[in-house]
C-alpha positions as CSV (number, residue, x, y, z in Angstrom):
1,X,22.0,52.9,-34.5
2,X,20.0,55.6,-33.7
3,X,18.1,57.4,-37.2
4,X,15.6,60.6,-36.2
5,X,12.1,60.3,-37.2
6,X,10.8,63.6,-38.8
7,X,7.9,63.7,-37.2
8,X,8.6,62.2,-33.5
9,X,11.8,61.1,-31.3
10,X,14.6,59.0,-32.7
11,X,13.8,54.9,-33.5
12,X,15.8,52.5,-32.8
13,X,16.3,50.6,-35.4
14,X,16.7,46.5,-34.7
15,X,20.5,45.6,-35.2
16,X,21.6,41.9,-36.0
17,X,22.5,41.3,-32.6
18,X,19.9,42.4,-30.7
19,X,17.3,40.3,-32.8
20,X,20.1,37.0,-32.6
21,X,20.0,37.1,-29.4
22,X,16.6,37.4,-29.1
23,X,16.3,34.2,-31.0
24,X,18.8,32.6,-28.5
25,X,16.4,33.8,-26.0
26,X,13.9,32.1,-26.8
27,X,15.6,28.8,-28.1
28,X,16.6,28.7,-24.4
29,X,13.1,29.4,-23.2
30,X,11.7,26.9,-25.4
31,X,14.9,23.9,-24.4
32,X,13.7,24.7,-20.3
33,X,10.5,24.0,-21.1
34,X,11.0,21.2,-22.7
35,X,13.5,19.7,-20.1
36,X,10.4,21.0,-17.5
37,X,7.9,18.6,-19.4
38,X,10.6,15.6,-19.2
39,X,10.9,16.2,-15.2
40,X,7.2,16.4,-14.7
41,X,6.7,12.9,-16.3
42,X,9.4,11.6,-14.3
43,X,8.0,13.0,-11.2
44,X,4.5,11.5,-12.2
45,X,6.6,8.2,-12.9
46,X,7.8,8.1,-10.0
47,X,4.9,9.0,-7.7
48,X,3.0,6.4,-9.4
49,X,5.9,3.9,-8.8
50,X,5.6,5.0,-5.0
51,X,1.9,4.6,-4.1
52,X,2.5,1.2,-6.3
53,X,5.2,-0.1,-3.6
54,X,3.1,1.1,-0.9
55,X,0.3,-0.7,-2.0
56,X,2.3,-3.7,-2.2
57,X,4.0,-3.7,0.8
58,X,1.3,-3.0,2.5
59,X,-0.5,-6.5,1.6
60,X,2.6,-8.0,2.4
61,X,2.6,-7.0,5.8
62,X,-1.0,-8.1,5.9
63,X,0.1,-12.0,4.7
64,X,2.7,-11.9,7.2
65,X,0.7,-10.7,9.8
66,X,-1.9,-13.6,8.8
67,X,1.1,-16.0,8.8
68,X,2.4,-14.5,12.0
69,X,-1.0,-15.4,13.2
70,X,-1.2,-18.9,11.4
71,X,2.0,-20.1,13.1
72,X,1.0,-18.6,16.9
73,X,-2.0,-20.7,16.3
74,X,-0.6,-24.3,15.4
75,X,2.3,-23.2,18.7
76,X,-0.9,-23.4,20.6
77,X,-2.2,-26.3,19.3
78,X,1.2,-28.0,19.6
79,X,1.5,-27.0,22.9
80,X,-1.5,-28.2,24.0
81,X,-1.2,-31.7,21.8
82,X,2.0,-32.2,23.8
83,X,0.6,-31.8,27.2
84,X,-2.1,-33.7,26.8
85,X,0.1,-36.6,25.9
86,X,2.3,-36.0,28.6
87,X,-0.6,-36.4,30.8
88,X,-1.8,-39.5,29.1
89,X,2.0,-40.5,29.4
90,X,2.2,-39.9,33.2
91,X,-1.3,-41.2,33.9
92,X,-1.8,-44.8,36.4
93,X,-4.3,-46.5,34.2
94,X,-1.6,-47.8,31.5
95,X,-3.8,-47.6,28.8
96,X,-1.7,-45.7,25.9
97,X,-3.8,-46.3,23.2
């Protein structure tokens, strides 16, 4: 509704509506922010929860690198056990022991 000032243009005079939905307006504003907030402490939650697995599977490769390493080692070591006794085993002078 439209009422004409005496001294200036008309005013515009705030109905019900306009100022209820105003109030929705903002109740929604307020609700996205909110649900905004919530997201960017799962995101953070979850980023944290990241560089946490990556940290951990990162060691885990270096054990099974080290174990990887461990067992090449004691293949040598029975390799060369074993043909050392195979020489001792094939050898003229009898003595075993």
């Amino acid at each position: 509704m439209m009422k004409k000032s005496k001294t200036g243009p008309a005013i515009r005079k705030n109905s019900p509506n306009h100022t209820g939905d105003q109030l929705v307006e903002k109740q929604m504003h307020s609700e996205n922010n909110q649900q905004i907030s919530v997201l960017a402490e799962n995101i953070s939650s979850i980023k944290k929860l990241s560089k946490s697995i990556t940290s951990t599977l990162k060691d885990e490769e270096n054990l099974m690198d080290d174990l990887e390493n461990g067992f090449g080692k004691s293949d040598t070591m029975m390799n060369n056990t074993m043909s050392k006794l195979n020489t001792l085993m094939n050898s003229n002078s009898g003595n075993v022991l």
